[in-house]
C-alpha distance (Angstrom), angle and dihedral (degrees) to the residues before:
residue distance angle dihedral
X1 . . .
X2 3.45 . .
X3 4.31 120.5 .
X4 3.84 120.3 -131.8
X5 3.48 90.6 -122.1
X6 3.90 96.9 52.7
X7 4.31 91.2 49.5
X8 4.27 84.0 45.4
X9 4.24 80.9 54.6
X10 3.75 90.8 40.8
X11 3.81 99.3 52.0
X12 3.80 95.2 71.5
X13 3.56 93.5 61.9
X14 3.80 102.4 43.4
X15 4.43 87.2 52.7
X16 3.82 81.7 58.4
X17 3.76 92.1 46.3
X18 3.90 88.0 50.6
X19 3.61 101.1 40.7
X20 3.88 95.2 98.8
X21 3.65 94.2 40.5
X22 3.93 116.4 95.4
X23 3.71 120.2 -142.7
X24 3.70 99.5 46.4
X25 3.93 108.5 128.8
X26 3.83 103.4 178.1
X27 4.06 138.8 -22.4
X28 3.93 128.7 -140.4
X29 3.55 154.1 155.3
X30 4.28 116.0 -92.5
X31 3.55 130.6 -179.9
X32 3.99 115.0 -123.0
X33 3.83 107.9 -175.5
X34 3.42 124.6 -8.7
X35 3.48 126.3 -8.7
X36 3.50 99.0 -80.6
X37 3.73 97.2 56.9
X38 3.82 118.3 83.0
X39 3.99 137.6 175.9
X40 3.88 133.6 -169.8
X41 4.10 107.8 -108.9
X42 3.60 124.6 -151.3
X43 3.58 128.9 -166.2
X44 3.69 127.1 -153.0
X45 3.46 137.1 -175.5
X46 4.01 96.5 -132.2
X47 3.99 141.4 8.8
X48 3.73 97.4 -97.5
X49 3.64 97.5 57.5
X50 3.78 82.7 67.8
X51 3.72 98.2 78.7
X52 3.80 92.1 64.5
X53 3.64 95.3 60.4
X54 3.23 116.8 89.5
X55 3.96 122.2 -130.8
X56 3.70 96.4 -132.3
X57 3.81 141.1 22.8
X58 3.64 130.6 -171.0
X59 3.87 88.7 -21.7
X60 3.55 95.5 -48.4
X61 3.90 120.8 117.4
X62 4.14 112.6 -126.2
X63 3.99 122.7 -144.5
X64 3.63 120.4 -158.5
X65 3.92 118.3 -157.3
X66 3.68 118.6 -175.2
X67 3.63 109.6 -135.9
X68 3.76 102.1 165.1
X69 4.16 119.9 -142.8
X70 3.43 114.7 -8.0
X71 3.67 122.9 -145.1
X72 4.21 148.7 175.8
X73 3.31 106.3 -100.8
């Protein structure tokens, strides 16, 4: 199980990781379980920006969603 506090820690060092990599529309914090079990979530814009994210940082396990273009409404 991973705390809140140590995915909040985590999520500094996975937007550097990603910086370079193209596709990536937005990165967060997501609960998996119960409430006291978080991830880091990435959004991309397509499936093949998923294979340059990698599946855990600092400890902490990353989900990627594909959410395709994102727009104003």
């Amino acid at each position: 199980m991973v705390t809140i506090d140590k995915a909040r820690a985590a999520k500094p060092a996975l937007r550097a990781a990603l910086e370079s990599v193209e596709g990536v529309c937005g990165v967060g914090l997501a609960q998996r379980g119960d409430e006291s079990d978080w991830v880091l979530r990435v959004n991309v814009y397509t499936l093949s920006a998923r294979k340059d994210v990698p599946p855990v940082i600092d400890g902490v396990p990353v989900q990627v969603a594909v959410v395709g273009a994102v727009t104003a409404l």
